[in-house]
C-alpha positions as CSV (number, residue, x, y, z in Angstrom):
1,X,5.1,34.7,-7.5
2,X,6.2,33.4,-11.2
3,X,9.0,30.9,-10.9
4,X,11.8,30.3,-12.9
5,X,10.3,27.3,-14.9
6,X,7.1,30.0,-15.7
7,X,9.6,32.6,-16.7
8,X,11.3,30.8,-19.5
9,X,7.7,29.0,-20.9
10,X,6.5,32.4,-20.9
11,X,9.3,33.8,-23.1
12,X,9.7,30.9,-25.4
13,X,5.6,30.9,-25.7
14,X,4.9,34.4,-26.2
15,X,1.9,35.1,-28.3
16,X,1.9,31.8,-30.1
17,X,-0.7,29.7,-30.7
18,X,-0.7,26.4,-30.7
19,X,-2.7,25.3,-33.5
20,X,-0.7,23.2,-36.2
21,X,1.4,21.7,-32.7
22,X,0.9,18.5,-32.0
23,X,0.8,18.8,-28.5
24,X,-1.4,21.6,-27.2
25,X,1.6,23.8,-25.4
26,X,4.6,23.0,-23.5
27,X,3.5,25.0,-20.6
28,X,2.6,21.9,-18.7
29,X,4.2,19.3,-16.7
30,X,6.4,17.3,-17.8
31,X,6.8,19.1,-21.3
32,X,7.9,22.7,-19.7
33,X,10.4,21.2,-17.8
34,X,11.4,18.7,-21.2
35,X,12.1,22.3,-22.9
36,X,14.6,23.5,-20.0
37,X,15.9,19.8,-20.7
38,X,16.8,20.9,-24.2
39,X,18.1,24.5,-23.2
40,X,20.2,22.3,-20.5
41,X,21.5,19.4,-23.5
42,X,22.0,22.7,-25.7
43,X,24.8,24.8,-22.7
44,X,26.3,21.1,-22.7
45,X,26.9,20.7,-26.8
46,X,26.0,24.3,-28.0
47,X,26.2,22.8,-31.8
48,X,22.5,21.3,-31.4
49,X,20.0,22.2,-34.0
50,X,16.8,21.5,-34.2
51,X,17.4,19.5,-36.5
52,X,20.2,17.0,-34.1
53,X,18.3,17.3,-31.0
54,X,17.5,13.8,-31.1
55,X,20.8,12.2,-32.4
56,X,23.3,14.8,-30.5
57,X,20.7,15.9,-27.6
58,X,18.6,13.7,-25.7
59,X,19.1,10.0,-27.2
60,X,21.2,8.2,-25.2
61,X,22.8,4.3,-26.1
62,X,21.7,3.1,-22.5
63,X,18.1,4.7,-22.7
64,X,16.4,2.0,-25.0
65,X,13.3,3.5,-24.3
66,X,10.4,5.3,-26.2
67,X,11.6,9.0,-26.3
68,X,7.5,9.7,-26.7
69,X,8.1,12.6,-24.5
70,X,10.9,14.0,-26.1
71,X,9.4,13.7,-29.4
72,X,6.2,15.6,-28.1
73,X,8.6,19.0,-26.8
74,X,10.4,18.3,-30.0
75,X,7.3,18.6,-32.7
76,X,6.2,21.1,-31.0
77,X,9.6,23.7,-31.8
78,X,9.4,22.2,-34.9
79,X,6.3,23.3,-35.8
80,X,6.8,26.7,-34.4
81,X,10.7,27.8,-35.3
82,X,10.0,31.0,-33.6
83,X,9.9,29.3,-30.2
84,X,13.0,27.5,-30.6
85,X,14.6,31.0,-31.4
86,X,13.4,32.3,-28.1
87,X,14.9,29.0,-26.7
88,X,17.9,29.2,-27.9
89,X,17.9,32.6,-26.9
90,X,17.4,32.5,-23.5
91,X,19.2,29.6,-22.8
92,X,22.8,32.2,-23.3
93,X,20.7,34.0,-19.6
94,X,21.2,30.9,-17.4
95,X,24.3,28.4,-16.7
96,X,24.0,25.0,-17.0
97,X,23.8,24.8,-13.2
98,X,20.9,27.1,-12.9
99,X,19.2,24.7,-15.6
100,X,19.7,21.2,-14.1
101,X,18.5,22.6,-10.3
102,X,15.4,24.3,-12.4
103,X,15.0,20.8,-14.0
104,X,15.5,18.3,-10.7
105,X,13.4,20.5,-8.4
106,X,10.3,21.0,-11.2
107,X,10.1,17.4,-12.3
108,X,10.7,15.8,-8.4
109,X,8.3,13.3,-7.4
110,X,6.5,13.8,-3.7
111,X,5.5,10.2,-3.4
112,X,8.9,9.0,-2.8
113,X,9.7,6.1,-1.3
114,X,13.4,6.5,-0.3
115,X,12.7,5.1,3.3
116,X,11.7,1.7,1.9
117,X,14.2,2.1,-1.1
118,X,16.8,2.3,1.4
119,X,15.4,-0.7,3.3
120,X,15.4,-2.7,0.0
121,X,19.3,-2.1,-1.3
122,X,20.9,-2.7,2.2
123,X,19.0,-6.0,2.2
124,X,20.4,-6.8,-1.4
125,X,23.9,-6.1,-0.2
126,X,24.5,-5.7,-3.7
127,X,28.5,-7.1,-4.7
128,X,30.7,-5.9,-7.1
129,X,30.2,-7.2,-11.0
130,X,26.2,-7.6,-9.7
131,X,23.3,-7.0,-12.1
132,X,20.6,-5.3,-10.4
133,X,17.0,-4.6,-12.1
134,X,14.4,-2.4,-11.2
135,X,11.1,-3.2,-12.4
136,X,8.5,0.1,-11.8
137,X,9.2,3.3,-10.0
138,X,8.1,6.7,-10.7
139,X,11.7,8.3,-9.8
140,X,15.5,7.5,-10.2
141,X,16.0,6.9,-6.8
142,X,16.4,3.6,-6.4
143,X,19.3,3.8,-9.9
144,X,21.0,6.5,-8.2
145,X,21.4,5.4,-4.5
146,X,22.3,1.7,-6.0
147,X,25.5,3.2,-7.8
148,X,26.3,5.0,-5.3
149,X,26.5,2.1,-2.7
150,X,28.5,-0.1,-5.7
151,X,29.8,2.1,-8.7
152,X,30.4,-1.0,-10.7
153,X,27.1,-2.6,-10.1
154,X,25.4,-3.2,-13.2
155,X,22.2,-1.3,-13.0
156,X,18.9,-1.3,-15.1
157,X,15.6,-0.3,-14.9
158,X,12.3,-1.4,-16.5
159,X,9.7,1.2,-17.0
160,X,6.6,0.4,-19.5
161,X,4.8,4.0,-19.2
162,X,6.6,6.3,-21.6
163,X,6.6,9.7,-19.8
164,X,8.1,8.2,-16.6
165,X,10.6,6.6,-18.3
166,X,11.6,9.7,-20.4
167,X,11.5,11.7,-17.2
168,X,13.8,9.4,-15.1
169,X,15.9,9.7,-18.3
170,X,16.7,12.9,-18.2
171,X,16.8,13.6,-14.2
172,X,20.0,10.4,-14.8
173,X,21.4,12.6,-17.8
174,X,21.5,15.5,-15.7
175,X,22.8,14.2,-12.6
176,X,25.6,12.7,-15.3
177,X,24.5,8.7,-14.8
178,X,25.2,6.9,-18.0
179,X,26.6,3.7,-16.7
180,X,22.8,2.3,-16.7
181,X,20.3,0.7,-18.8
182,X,16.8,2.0,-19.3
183,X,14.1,0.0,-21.0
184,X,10.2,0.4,-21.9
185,X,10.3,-2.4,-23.3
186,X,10.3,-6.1,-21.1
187,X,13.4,-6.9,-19.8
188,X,14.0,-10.6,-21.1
189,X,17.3,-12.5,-19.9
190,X,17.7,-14.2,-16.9
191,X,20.8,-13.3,-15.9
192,X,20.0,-11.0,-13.2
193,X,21.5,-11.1,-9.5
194,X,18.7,-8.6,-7.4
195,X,15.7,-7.4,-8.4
196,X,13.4,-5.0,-6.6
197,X,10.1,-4.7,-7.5
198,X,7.3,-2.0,-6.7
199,X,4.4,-3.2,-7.7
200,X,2.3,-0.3,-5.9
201,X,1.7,2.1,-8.6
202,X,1.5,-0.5,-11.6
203,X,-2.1,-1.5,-11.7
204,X,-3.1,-2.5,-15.4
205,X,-2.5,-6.1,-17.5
206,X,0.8,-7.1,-18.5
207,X,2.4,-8.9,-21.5
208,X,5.1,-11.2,-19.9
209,X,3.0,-14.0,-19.9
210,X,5.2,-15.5,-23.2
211,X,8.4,-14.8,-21.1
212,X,7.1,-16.4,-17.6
213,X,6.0,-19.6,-19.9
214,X,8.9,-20.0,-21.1
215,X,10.5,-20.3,-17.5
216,X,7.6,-21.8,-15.7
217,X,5.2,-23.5,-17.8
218,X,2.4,-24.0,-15.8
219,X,2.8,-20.7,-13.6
220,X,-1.1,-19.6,-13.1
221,X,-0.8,-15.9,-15.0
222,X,-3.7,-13.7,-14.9
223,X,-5.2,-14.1,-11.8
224,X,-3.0,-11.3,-10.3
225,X,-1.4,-8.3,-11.9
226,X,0.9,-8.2,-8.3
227,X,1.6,-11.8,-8.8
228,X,1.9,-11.5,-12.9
229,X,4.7,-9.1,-12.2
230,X,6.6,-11.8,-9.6
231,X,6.3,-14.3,-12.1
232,X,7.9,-12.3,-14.6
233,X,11.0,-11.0,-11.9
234,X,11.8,-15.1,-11.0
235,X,11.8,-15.5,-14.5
236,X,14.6,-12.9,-14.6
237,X,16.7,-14.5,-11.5
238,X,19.9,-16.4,-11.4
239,X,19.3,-19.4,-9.3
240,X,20.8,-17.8,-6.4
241,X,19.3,-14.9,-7.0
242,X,16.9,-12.6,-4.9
243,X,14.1,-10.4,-5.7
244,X,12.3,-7.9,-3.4
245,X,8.8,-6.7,-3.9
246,X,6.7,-3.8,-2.6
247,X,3.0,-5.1,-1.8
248,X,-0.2,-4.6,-0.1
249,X,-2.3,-6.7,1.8
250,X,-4.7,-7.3,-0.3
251,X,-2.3,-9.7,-2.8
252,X,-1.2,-11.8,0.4
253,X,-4.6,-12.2,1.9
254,X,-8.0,-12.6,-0.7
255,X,-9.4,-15.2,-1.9
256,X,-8.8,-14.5,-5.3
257,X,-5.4,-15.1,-5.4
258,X,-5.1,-17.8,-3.0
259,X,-4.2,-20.2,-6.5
260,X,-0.7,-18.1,-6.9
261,X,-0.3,-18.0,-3.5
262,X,-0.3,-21.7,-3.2
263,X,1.9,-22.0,-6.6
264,X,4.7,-19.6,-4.9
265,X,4.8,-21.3,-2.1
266,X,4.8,-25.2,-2.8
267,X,7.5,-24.4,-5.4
268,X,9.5,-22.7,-2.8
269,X,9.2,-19.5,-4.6
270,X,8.8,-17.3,-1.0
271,X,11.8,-17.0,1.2
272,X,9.5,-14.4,3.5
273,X,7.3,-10.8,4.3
274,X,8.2,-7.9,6.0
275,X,5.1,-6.4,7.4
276,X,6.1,-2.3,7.2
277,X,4.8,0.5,9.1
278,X,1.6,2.4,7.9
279,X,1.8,6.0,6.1
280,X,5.2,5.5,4.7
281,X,3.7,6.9,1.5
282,X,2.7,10.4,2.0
283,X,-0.3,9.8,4.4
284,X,-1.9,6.5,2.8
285,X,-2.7,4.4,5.5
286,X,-2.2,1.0,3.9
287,X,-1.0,-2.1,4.9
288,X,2.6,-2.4,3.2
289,X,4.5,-5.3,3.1
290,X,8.2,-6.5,1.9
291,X,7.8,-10.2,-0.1
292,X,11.4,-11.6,-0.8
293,X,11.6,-14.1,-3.2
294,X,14.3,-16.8,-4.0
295,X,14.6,-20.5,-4.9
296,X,14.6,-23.7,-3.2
297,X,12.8,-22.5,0.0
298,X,10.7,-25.5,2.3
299,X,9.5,-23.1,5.0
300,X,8.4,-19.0,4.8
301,X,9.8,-16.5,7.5
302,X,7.8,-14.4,8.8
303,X,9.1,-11.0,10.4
304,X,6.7,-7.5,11.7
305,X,8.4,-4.4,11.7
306,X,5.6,-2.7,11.7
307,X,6.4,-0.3,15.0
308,X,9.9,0.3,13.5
309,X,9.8,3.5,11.8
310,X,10.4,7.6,13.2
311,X,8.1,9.9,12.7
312,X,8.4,13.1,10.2
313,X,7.2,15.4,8.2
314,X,7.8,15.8,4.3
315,X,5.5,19.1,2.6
316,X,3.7,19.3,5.3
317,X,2.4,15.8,5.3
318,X,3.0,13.4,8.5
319,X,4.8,10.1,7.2
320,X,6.8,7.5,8.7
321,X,10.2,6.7,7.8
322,X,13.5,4.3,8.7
323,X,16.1,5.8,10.5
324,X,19.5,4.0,9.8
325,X,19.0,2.2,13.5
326,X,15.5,1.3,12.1
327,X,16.5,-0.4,8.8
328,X,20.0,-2.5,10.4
329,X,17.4,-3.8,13.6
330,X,15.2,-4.8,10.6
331,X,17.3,-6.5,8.6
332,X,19.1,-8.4,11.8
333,X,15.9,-10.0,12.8
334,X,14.7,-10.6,9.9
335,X,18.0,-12.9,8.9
336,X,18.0,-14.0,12.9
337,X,14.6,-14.1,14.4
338,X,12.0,-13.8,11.8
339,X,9.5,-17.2,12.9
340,X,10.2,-19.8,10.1
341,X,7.0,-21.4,9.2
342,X,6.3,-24.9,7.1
343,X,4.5,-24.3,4.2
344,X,2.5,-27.4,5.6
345,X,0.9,-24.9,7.8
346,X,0.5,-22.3,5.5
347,X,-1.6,-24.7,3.3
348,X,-4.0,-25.1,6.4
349,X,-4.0,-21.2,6.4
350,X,-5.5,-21.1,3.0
351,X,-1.6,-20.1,1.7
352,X,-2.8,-16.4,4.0
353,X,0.5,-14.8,4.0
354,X,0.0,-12.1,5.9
355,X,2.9,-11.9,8.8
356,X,0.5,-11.2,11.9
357,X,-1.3,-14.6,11.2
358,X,1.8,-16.8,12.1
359,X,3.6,-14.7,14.7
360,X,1.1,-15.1,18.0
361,X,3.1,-15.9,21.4
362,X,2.4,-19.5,21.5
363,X,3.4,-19.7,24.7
364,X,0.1,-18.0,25.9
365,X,-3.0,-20.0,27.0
366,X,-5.6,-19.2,25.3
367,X,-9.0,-20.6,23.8
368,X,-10.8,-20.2,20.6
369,X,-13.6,-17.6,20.3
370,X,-15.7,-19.7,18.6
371,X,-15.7,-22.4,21.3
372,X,-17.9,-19.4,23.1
373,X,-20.5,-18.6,20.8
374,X,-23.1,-20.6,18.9
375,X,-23.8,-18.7,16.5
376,X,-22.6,-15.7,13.9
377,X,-25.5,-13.4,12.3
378,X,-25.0,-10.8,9.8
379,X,-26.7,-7.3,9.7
380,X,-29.5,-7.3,6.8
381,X,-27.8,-5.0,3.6
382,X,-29.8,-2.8,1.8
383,X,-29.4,0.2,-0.3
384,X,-27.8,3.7,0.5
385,X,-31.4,4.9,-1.1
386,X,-33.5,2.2,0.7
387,X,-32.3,3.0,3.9
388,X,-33.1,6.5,3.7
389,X,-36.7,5.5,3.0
390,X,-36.6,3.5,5.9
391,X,-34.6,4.1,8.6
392,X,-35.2,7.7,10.4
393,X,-34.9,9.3,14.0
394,X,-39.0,8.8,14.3
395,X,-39.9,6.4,16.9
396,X,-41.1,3.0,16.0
397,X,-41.6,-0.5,17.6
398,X,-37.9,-1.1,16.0
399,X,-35.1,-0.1,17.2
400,X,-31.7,-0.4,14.4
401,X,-28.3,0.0,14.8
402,X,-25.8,0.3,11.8
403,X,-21.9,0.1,11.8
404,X,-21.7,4.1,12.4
405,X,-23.8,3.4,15.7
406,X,-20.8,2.1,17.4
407,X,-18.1,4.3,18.9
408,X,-15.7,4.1,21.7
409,X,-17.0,1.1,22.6
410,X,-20.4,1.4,23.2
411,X,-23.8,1.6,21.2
412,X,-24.2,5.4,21.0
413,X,-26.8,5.8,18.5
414,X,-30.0,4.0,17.8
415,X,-32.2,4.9,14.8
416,X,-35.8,3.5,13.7
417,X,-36.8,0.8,11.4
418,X,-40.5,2.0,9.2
419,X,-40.2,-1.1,6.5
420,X,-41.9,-3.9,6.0
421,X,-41.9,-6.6,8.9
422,X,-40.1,-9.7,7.3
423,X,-38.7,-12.3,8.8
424,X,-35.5,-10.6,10.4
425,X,-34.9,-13.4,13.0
426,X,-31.5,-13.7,12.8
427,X,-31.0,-10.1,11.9
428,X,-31.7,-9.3,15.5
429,X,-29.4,-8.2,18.1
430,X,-30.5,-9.6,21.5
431,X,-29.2,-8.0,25.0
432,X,-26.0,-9.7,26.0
433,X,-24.5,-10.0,22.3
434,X,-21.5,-9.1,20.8
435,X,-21.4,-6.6,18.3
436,X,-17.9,-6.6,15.3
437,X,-18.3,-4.8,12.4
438,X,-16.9,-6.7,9.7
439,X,-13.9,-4.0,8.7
440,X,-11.2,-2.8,11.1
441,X,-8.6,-0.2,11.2
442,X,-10.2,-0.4,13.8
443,X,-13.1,-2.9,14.1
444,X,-15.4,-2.1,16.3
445,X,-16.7,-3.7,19.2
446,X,-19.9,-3.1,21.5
447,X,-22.1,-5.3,23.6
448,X,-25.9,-4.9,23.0
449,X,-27.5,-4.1,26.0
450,X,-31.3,-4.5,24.2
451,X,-33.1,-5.6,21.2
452,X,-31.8,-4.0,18.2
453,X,-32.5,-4.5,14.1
454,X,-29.2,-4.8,12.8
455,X,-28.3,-3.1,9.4
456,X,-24.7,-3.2,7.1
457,X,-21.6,-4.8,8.2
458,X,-22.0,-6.1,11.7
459,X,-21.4,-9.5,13.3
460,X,-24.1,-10.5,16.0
461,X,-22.4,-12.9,18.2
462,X,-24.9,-15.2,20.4
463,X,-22.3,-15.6,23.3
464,X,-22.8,-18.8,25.5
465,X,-20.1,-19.1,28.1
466,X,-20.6,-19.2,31.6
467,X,-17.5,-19.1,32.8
468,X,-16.0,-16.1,30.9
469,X,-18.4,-13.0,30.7
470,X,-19.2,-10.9,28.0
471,X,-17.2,-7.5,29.3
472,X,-13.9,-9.4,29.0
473,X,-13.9,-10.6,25.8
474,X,-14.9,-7.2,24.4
475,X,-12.4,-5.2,26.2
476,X,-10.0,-8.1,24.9
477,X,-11.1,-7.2,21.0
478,X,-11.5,-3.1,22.2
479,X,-7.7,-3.5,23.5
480,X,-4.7,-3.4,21.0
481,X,-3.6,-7.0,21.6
482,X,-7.3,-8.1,20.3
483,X,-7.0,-5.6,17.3
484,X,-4.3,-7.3,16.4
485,X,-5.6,-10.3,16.6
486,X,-8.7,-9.8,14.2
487,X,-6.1,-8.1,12.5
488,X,-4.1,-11.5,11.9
489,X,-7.3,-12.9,10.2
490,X,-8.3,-10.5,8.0
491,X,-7.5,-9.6,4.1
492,X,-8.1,-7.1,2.1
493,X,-5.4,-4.8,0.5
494,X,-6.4,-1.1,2.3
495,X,-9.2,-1.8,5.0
496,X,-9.1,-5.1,7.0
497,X,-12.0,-7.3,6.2
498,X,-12.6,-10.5,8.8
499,X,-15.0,-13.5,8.0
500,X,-17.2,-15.4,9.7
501,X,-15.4,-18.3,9.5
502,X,-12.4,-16.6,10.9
503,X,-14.3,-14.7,13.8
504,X,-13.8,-18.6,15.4
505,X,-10.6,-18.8,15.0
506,X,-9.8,-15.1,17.0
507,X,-7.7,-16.9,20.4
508,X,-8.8,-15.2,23.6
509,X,-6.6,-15.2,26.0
510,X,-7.1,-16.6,29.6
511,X,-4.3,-17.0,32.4
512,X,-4.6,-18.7,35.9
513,X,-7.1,-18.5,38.2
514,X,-6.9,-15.7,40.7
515,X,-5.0,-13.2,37.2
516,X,-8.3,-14.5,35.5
517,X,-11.0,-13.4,38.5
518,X,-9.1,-10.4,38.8
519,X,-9.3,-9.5,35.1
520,X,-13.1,-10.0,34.6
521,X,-13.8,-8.0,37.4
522,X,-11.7,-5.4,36.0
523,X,-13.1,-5.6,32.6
524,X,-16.6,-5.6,34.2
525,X,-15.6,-2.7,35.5
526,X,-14.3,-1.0,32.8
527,X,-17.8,-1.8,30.6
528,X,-19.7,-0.5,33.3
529,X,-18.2,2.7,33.6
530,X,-17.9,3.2,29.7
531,X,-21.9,2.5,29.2
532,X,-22.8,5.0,32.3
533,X,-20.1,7.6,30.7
534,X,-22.2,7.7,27.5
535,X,-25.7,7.7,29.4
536,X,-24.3,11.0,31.5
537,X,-23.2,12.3,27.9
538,X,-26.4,11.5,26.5
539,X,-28.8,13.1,29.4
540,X,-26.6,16.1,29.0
541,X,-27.4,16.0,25.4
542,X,-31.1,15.8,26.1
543,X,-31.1,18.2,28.6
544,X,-29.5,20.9,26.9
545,X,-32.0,20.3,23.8
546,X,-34.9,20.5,26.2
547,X,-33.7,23.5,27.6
548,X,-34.7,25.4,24.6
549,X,-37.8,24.1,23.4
């Protein structure tokens, strides 16, 4: 069924050809709805021409933006005046109503982040005679929800790609906002009061290094295009100002960043992180987290809300959102109970910022993993192509195991190794091991119950304790609790990724003695029952080939 927005391109299109024009049509997004735009700007001042479309049409004194866009939409009519004819035209069949719903419903964004925008402006508690910034978004949201909290907020927004910038543009014209200021250019006085920054869907090199120098001359630019874009927001801040910024894991947690990281925080750049629920963008599972940055801080707090969200659905697509309940609980204990740590201990940390690292009930006993092991192996790597050539469901003296092999807990495959015998010592698996593939959400944990050739991203854990068996400390990692552990010591920005180094460091829990006895029997228990659950599923398996050959 041809909508409204098809209805009008069609008209104003007709049998031209778009030849001399110097874009190729306008019956694309965002240039379609840019010509109901101009049918919209022409109900409001009916005196346009072609000719004034710029001066008495779409330029606006608090736009200072590139009106790229605009100009596209607008060489375009004037290379064919027969299509602004039809324009003007059938503009006189629809109100001006009719055209600003067709415009805010074509030219919506689904990847909203309202939930989190909503988060962000209750925490800036913005005052009146403020000056707010916003630095990146692909919608208006943020503009429009800020002046509607505080009218007399000043406003602005920093946008360096040209066609959102033009697009937020018009959706403010529309919804009449003018008491703004839009820029494409970098923003450069620092004079502002809040900032919120989204630093998400900006990606690419930046130019603000002359303006971050200027404020802090020996800031470490480039390593980070996250962290090049909080330099350039604290150059912005009053002293008592506050800037929030949308992040993934990744910038918290690698190793390549951990120079900036140290920078922010020995400065006392980092007031604290917010670890955020998963899928609150459409259905990205990625781990999300709220940095808050001020000045003059000695310590970092240190708050999860990750299990604070309600569940819904938005085109079909399962996210997670804040309910109003959600986002005052979160902003309580953030300013009440968030765990303060010394940026002392941060240093020993490596400056790892991510939330789940620091926020460990320390009033459980527990003891280090690696005080059980004696030693860490790695699976061998080889090539997607060299492992076909090798590796195959024929028997061999060899048996192999890659990451894939483990599920619910247990080694359920086993493939064959035909390559050359090398020295794969310490590539082996040896009964009685524990098994961690090196990336989580989840990781996986099994205990080898034989000799396997390990291949790909799996730990090999030579386990040594006599007093604490094997089945407890895997259905400590299996359980969420141990998840979240590993979870506490890995980086990455999408997929947790956990070291060797930090495998040691995973605390294991242990309680007094008669809770302790009771537990590894349990957990024996437990193992047992999962290994003979897959043996029954794997007879069956057999069987039911067999039964046809």
């Amino acid at each position: 069924m041809t909508n409204e927005l098809d209805k009008i391109i069609d008209y104003i299109i007709g049998d031209i050809k778009d030849e001399t024009s110097y874009i190729n049509s306008i019956n694309e997004k965002p240039f379609s709805v840019i010509t109901v735009y101009f049918m919209w700007l022409l109900k409001k001042n009916p005196s346009i021409t072609l000719e004034t479309l710029e001066s008495e049409g779409f330029y606006k004194e608090w736009a200072h933006i590139a009106y790229f866009s605009f100009h596209d939409v607008e060489n375009y009519f004037s290379d064919h005046k027969k299509a602004w004819e039809r324009l003007v035209k059938i503009s006189d069949e629809y109100s001006e109503e009719t055209l600003k719903n067709i415009i805010l419903q074509e030219s919506e964004n689904d990847e909203k982040l309202e939930s989190i925008v909503d988060l962000v402006i209750r925490f800036m508690d913005v005052k009146k005679g403020e000056k707010v910034l916003e630095i990146f978004d692909d919608t208006e949201y943020f503009i429009t929800e800020c002046k509607k909290r505080n009218p007399s907020a000043s406003v602005l927004n920093y946008e360096d790609v040209f066609m959102v910038a033009n697009v937020n543009a018009m959706r403010l014209n529309v919804q009449d906002y003018s008491n703004i200021e839009m820029y494409t250019d970098p923003y450069e006085e620092r004079d502002i009061d809040k900032i919120f920054v989204n630093t998400l869907i900006r990606n690419t090199k930046f130019v603000f290094d002359y303006i971050v120098k200027e404020t802090f001359p020996d800031f470490p630019y480039g390593i980070s295009c996250s962290w090049d874009i909080c330099g350039y927001a604290l150059s912005l801040l009053k002293e008592n100002g506050r800037a929030f910024v949308l992040m993934n894991g990744g910038d918290l947690t690698v190793k390549q960043n951990k120079d900036i990281r140290e920078y922010m925080c020995d400065n006392g750049y980092i007031e604290g992180i917010i670890k955020l629920p998963e899928k609150m963008i459409g259905d990205v599972r990625t781990n999300l987290y709220l940095l808050i940055m001020s000045f003059g801080n000695s310590f970092v707090k240190f708050y999860d809300a990750k299990d604070m969200y309600i569940s819904d659905r938005v085109n079909g697509k399962k996210i997670n959102r804040f309910s109003d309940t959600n986002i005052s609980e979160i902003i309580r204990s953030y300013n009440e109970k968030a765990k303060k740590i010394m940026i002392e201990c941060i240093s020993r940390n490596q400056y790892n910022l991510n939330p789940t690292r620091y926020l460990l009930n320390s009033q459980e006993n527990t003891i280090e993993l690696g005080n059980m092991i004696y030693e860490i192996n790695r699976g061998i790597t080889l090539s997607a192509k060299k492992a076909d050539e090798i590796i195959s469901d024929d028997i061999s003296d060899i048996k192999c195991i890659m990451p894939s092999s483990i599920m619910n807990g247990v080694v359920q495959t086993v493939s064959y190794y035909h390559g050359d015998i090398k020295s794969f010592k310490k590539n082996y698996a040896e009964s009685g091991d524990i098994l961690i593939t090196k990336t989580g959400n989840p990781f996986r944990v099994a205990i080898a119950r034989e000799r396997y050739l390990v291949i790909g991203n799996i730990y090999i854990l030579k386990y040594n304790s006599t007093e604490i068996p094997v089945e407890y400390i895997k259905c400590f990692l299996d359980s969420k609790k141990g998840q979240n552990e590993m979870e506490r010591f890995a980086s990455g920005p999408l997929t947790p990724i956990i070291s060797i180094s930090n495998i040691n460091r995973i605390q294991i829990p242990v309680y007094e003695n008669k809770l302790q006895k009771e537990r590894i029997l349990v957990s024996k228990k437990i193992i047992s029952n999962l290994e003979e659950c897959y043996r029954q599923i794997s007879n069956s398996r057999q069987e039911i080939n067999d039964m046809f050959n």
